[in-house]
C-alpha positions, 0 to 999 in steps of 0.5 A: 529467491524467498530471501531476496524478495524478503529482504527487498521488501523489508528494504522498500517498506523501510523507506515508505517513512522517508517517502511519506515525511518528503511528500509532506507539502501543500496537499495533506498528509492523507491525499498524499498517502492515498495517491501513493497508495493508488498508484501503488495498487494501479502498479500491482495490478498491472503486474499481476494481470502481466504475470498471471497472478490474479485470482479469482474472489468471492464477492463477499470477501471484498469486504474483508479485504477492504476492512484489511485495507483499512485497518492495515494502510489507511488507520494507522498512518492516519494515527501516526500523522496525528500522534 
């Protein structure tokens, strides 16, 4: 099962460019990106809290993952577009 969701991964990660490059148009490239990003992290949410997977978390490490978050999905496409 660890294989397959790994490779399903790589699969969807693979074509998150592809997706970027189409949404390209009329609003810019960092409000299209943030509305993937949302939707995607509205969608997890929901599965989580549908499967039980949610975990409890410190207030204090909301920080770190918000640093994660940028630096991780946010700063680097914001590079890429620009590059």
């Amino acid at each position: 099962m660890t294989v397959l969701l790994y490779a399903l991964m790589i699969f969807v990660w693979g074509f998150s460019w592809i997706a970027i490059k189409w949404q390209h148009g009329d609003v810019a490239m960092e409000v299209s990106i943030f509305y993937r990003f949302a939707i995607a992290a509205t969608l997890m949410f929901i599965f989580g809290q549908f499967f039980n997977k949610l975990q409890k978390v410190d207030a204090r490490h909301h920080l770190y993952f918000a640093l994660q978050g940028i630096c991780l999905f946010s700063f680097n496409f914001i590079v890429i577009v620009y590059m």
